[in-house]
RODO-2510 file (C-alpha; in nm, 4 decimals, decimal comma):
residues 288
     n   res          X          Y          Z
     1     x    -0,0228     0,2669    -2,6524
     2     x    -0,2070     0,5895    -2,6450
     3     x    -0,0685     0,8519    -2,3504
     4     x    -0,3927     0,8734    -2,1368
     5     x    -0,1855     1,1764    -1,9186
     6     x    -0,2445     0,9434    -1,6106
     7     x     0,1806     0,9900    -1,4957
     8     x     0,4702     1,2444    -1,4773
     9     x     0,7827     1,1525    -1,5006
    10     x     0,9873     1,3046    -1,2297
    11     x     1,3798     1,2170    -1,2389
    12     x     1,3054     0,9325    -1,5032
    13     x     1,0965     0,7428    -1,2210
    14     x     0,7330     0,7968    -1,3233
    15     x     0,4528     0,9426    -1,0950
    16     x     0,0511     1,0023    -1,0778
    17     x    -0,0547     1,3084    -1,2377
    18     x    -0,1488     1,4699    -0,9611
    19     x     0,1851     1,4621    -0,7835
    20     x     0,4571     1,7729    -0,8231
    21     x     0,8155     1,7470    -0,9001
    22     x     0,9667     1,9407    -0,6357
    23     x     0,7652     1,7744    -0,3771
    24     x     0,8274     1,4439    -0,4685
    25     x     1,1964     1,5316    -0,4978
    26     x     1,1963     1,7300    -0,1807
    27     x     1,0191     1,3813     0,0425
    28     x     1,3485     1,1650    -0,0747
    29     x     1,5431     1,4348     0,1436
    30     x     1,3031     1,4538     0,4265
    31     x     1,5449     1,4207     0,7773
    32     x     1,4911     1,0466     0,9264
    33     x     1,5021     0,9579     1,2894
    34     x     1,5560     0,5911     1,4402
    35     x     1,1976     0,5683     1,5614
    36     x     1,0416     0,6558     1,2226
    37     x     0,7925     0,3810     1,0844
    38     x     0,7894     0,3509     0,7350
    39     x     0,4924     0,1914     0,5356
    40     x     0,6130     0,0631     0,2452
    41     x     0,3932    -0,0912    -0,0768
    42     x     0,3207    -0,0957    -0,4188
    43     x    -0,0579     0,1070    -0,4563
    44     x    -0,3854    -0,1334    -0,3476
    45     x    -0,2016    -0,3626    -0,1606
    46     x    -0,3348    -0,2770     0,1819
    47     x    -0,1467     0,0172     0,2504
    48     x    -0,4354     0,1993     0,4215
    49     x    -0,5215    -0,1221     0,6148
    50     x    -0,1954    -0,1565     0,7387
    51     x    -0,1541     0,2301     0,8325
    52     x    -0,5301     0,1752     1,1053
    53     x    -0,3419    -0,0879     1,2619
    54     x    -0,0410     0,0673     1,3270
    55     x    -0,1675     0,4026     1,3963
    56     x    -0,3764     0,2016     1,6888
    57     x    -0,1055     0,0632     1,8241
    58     x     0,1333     0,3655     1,8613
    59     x    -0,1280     0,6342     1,8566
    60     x    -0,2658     0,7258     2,1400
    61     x    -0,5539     0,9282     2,0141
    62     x    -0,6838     0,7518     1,7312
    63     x    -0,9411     0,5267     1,7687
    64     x    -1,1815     0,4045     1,5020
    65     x    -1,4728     0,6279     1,4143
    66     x    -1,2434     0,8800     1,6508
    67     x    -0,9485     1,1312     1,5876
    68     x    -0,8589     1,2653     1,2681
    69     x    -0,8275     1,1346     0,9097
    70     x    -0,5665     0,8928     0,8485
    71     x    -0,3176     1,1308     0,6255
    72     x    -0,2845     1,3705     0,9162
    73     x    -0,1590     1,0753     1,1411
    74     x     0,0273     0,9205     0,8724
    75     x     0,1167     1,1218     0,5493
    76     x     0,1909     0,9620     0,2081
    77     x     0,5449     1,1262     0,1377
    78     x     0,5194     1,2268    -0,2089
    79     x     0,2560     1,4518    -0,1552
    80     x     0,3478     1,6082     0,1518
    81     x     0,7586     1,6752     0,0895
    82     x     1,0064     1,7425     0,3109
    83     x     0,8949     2,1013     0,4775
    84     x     0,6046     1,9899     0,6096
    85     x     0,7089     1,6209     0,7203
    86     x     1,0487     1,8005     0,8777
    87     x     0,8334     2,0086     1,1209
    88     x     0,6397     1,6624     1,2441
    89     x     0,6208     1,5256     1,5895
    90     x     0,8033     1,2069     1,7006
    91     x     0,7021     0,9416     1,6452
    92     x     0,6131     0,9304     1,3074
    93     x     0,4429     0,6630     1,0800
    94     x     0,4739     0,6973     0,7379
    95     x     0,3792     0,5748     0,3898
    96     x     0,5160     0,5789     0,0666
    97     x     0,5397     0,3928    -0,2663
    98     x     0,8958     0,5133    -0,3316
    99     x     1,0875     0,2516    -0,5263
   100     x     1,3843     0,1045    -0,2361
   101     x     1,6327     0,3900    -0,3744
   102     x     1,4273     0,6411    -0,3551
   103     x     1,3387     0,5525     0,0310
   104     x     1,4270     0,7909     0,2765
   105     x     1,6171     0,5660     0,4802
   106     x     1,7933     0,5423     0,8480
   107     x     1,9199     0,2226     0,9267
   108     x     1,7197     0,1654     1,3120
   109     x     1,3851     0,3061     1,1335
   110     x     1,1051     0,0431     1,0902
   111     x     1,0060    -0,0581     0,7169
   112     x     0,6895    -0,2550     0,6971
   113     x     0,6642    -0,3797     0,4042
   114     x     0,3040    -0,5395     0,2400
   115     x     0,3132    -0,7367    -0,0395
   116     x    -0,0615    -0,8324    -0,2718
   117     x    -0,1093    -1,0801    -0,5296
   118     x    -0,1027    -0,8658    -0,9052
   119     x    -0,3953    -1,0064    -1,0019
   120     x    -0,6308    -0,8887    -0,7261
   121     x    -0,3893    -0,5464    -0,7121
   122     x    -0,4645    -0,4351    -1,0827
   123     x    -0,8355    -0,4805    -1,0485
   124     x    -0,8039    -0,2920    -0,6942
   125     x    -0,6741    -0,0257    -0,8870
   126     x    -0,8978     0,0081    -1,1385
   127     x    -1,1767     0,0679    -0,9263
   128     x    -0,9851     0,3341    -0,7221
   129     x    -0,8686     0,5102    -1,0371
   130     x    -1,1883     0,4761    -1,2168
   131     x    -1,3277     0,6732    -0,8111
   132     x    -1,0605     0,9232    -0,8529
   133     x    -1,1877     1,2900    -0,9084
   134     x    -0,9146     1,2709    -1,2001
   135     x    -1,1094     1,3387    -1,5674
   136     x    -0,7990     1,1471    -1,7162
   137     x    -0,9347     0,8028    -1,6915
   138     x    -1,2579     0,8474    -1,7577
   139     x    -1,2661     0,6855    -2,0587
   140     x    -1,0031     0,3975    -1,9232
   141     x    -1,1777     0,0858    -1,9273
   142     x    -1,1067    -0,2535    -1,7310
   143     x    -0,9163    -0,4182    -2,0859
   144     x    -0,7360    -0,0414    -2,1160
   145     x    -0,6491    -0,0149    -1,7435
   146     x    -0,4993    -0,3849    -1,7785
   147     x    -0,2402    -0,3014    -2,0478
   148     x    -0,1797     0,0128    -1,8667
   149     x    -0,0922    -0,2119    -1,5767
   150     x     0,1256    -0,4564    -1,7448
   151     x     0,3228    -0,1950    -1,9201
   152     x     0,4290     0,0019    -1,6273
   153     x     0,2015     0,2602    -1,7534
   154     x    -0,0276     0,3218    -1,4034
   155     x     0,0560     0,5762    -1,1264
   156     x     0,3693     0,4623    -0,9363
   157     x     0,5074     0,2238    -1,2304
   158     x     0,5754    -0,1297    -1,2337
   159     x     0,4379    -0,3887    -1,0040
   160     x     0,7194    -0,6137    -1,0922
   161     x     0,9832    -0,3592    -1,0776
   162     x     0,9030    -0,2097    -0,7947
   163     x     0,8667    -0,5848    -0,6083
   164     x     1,2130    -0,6836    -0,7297
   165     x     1,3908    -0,3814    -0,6684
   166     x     1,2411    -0,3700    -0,2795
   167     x     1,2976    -0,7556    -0,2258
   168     x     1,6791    -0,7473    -0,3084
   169     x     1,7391    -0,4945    -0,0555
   170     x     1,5147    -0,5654     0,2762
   171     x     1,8197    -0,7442     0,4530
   172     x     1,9310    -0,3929     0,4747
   173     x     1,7005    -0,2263     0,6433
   174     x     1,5025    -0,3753     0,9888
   175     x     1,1771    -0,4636     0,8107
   176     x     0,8381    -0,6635     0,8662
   177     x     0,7097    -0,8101     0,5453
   178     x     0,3371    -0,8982     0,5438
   179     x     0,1133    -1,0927     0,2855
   180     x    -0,1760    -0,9349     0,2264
   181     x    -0,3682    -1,2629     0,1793
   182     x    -0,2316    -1,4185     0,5210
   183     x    -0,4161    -1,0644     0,6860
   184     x    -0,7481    -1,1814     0,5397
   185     x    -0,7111    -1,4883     0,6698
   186     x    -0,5625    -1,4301     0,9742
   187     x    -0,5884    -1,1018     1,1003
   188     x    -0,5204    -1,1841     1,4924
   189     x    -0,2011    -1,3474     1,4145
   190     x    -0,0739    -1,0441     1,1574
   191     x    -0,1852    -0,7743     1,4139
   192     x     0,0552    -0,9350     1,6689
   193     x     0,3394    -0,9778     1,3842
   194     x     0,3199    -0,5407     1,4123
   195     x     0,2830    -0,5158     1,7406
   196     x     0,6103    -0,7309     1,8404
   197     x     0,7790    -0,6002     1,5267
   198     x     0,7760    -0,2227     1,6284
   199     x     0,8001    -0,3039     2,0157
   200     x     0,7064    -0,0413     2,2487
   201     x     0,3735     0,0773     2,3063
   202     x     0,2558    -0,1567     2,0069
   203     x     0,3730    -0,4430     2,1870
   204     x     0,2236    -0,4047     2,4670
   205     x    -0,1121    -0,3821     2,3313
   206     x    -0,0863    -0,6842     2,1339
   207     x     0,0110    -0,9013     2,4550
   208     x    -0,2719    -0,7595     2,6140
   209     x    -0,5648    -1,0029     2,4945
   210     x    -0,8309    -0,7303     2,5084
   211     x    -0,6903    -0,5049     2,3730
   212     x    -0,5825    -0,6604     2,1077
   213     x    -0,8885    -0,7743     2,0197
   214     x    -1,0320    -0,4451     2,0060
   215     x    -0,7596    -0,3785     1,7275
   216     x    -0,8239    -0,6678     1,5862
   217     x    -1,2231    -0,5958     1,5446
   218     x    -1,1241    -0,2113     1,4420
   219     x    -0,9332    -0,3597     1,1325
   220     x    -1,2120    -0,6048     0,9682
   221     x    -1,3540    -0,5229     0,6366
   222     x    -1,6960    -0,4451     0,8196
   223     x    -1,5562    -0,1847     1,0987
   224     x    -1,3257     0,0111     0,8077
   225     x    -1,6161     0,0095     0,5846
   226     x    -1,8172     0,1915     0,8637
   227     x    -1,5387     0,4334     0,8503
   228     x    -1,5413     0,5782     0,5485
   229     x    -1,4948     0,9170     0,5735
   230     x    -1,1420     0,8349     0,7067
   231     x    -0,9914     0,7441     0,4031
   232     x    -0,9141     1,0610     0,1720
   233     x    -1,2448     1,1550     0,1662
   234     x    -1,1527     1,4818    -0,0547
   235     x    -1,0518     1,3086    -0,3672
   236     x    -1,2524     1,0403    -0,4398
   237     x    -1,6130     1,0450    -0,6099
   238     x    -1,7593     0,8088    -0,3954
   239     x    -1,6291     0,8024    -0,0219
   240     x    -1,8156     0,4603     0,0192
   241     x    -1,6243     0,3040    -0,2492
   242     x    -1,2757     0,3042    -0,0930
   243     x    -1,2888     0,0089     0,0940
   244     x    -1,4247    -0,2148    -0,1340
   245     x    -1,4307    -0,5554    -0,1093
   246     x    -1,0571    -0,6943     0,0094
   247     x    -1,1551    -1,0208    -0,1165
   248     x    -0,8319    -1,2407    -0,2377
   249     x    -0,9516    -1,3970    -0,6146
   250     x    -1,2084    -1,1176    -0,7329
   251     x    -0,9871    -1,0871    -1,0284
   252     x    -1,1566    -1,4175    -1,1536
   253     x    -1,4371    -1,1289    -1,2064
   254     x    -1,2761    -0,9279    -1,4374
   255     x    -0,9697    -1,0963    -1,5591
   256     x    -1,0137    -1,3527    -1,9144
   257     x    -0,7784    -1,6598    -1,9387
   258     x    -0,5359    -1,4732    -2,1734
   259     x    -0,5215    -1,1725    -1,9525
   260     x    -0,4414    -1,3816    -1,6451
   261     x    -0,2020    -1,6133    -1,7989
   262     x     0,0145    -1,3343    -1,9332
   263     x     0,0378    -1,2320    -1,5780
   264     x     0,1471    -1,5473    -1,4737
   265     x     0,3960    -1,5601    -1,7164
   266     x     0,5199    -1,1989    -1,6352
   267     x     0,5121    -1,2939    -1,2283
   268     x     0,7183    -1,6470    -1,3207
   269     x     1,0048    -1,4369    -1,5156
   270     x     1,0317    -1,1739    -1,2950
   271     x     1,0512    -1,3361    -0,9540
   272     x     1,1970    -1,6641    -1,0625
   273     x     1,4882    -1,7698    -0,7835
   274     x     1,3620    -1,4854    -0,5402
   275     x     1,1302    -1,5626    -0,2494
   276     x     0,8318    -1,4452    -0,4135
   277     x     0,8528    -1,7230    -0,6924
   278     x     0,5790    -1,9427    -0,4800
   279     x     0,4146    -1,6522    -0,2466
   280     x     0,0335    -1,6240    -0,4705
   281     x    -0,0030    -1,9942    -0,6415
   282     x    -0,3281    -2,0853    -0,4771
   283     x    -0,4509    -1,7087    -0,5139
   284     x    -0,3432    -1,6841    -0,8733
   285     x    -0,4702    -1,9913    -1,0007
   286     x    -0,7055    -1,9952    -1,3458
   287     x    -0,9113    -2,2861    -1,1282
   288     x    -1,1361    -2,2692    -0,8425
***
């Protein structure tokens, strides 16, 4: 397949473009602290969804529409590196899309970890690479981006890898793993999964039933779409067009039968025996 110059490959782990070796090195060796909250996904699988929760439960200052932009509060560790995340106030909240051992790791740090149907995370993607003010994929298209996907070939790597690598070790670290599809349908009920998972401050809002509806009503589609110019508004094209849509099954808009049969065949051989083997059936279904 043609080399659209869309990774790097730093240590033989590949990376986006845009990323720099030393900094991405330097953020595996960042100094970790037993109140540290790590966010920890694969990209477009409600990373930045789960980040405005949790930033409104320990965060004092951020509110929606209110405070500064979410990086500040929360920065993604392979482009800020360890000098800059060393010098950070306690607590911190962090995300990442490290492969597990990459992780910066301390065993009493929190690791919430979100997982998304492949389907619904490749055409995610696409529409936040295709947004991207990066002149290497403009001439990427949907069928392109797709074997891109399937090979390993987009920005952090492998969906599958990275899944099965993460899943074999979460017994060994205190973690919170989240379905992206049980949010949508349940956001109330995942909102109070955080909130008693990090304890503290976040718990206490969560057992506090207005509160935690005001979270709640802060983290719908609607309110974060409202909110735009929260989300990285420096290096996209269109600032409107980060959150999207969120909708589980709008890959039935993009993806043919072939396309998402060899997914499901890729999904069945790489998570057969784990506990992932039966997590996206109904979402990844040919049928309606």
């Amino acid at each position: 397949m043609k080399d659209y110059g869309i990774q790097i490959d730093v240590d033989g782990r590949p990376f986006p473009v845009d990323c720099v070796a030393d900094v991405v090195r330097s953020g595996k060796q960042i100094q970790t602290f037993p109140d540290d909250v790590f966010i920890a996904t694969f990209p477009k699988c409600g990373t930045t969804w789960v980040r405005h929760i949790i930033c409104q439960l320990i965060i004092e200052d951020y509110k929606p529409r209110a405070g500064k932009e979410l990086f500040v509060y929360t920065p993604f560790i392979e482009y800020t590196g360890k000098q800059l995340i060393d010098r950070m106030p306690r607590p911190r909240i962090f995300k990442s899309h490290y492969m597990y051992d990459d992780h910066p790791k301390h065993p009493k740090a929190k690791y919430v970890f979100v997982v998304r149907n492949p389907k619904d995370v490749v055409v995610s993607a696409y529409h936040m690479s295709k947004n991207l003010k990066l002149n290497c994929y403009d001439e990427i298209n949907f069928d392109i981006f797709f074997e891109l996907f399937m090979a390993g070939g987009y920005a952090f790597g492998c969906y599958f890898d990275y899944h099965k690598e993460w899943l074999a070790h979460l017994d060994k670290c205190d973690s919170l793993l989240l379905k992206y599809e049980d949010m949508v349908k349940d956001l109330k009920t995942a909102t109070v999964q955080i909130g008693e998972f990090l304890g503290g401050r976040a718990a206490e809002i969560v057992e506090n039933p207005e509160k935690l509806g005001e979270v709640v009503e802060a983290s719908t589609f609607k309110s974060m779409k409202e909110d735009q110019g929260r989300w990285f508004e420096a290096i996209f094209k269109d600032q409107q067009q980060f959150v999207r849509k969120g909708t589980p099954r709008d890959w039935k808009n993009y993806l043919n039968k072939d396309q998402s049969d060899r997914v499901d065949q890729k999904f069945k051989e790489a998570f057969k025996g784990t506990m992932a083997e039966n997590w996206f059936k109904e979402e990844m279904k040919w049928e309606d």
